[in-house]
Legacy VTK file of the C-alpha trace (Angstrom):
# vtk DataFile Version 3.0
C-alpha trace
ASCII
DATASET POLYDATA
POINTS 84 float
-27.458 -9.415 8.094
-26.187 -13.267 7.242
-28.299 -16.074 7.127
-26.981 -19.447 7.774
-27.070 -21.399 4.270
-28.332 -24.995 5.250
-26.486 -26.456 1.956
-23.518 -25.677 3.059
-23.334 -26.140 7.347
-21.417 -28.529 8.171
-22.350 -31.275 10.810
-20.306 -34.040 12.445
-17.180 -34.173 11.232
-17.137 -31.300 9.231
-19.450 -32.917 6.532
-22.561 -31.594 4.354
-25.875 -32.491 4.295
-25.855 -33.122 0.817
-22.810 -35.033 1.683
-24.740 -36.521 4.425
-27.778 -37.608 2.664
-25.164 -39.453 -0.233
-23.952 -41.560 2.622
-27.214 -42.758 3.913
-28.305 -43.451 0.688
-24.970 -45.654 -0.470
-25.373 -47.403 3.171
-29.124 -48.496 2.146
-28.123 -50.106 -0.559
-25.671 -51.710 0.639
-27.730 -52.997 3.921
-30.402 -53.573 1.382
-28.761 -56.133 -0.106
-27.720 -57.583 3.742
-31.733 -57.690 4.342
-32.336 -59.365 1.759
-29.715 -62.236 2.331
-30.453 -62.259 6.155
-33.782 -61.460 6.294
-33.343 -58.479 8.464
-30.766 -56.043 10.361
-31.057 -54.427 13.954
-30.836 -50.614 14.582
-27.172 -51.811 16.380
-25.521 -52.345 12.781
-26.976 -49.633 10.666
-25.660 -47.021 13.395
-22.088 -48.757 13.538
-22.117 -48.703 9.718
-23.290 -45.233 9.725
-20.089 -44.695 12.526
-22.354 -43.566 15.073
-23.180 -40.241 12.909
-26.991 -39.510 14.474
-27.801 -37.660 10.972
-26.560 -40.240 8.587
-28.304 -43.073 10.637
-31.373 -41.202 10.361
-31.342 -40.356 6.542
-30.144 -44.227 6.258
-33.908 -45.340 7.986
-35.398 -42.968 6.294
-34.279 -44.567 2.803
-34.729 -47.912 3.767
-38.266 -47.281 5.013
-38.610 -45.234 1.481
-37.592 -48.576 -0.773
-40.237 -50.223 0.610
-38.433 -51.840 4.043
-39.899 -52.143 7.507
-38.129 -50.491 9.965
-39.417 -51.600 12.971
-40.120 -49.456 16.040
-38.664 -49.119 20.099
-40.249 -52.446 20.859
-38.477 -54.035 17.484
-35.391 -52.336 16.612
-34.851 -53.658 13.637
-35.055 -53.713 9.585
-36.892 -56.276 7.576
-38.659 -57.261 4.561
-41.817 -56.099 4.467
-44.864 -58.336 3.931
-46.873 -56.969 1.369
LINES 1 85
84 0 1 2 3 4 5 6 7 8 9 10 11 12 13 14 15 16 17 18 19 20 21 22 23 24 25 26 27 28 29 30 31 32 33 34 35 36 37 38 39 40 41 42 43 44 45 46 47 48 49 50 51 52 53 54 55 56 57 58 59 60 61 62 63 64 65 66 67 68 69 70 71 72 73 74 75 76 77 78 79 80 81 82 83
């Protein structure tokens, strides 16, 4: 009997998690840096940088929210500094 090996599925477009989850972690630092100069980014341009890829986008939050980042919710859909 097989079992499906989660390391090595492939999702949209054929990619990894692993190579997934390397993505979304470049893409935070690079919209870290965006926050920072800005002051904040909407949902709207961290899904078009992640090219509409649901799992990147998601792993891309997640590491934002991780670095310390607010990530808003439905009723603000967007990234920002947090207050601390």
């Amino acid at each position: 009997m097989e079992k499906c090996d989660s390391r090595t599925r492939a999702y949209k477009n054929g990619k990894t998690f692993d190579q997934c989850r390397d993505i979304a972690k470049t893409l935070s630092l690079e919209l870290g840096e965006k926050i920072n100069k800005s002051g904040q980014v909407g949902w709207d341009v961290i899904l078009e940088s992640a090219q509409h890829d649901e799992l990147v986008y998601k792993l891309t939050l997640k590491y934002l929210r991780q670095t310390g980042y607010d990530i808003g919710d439905w009723k603000r859909p967007k990234v920002t500094k947090s207050i601390v």
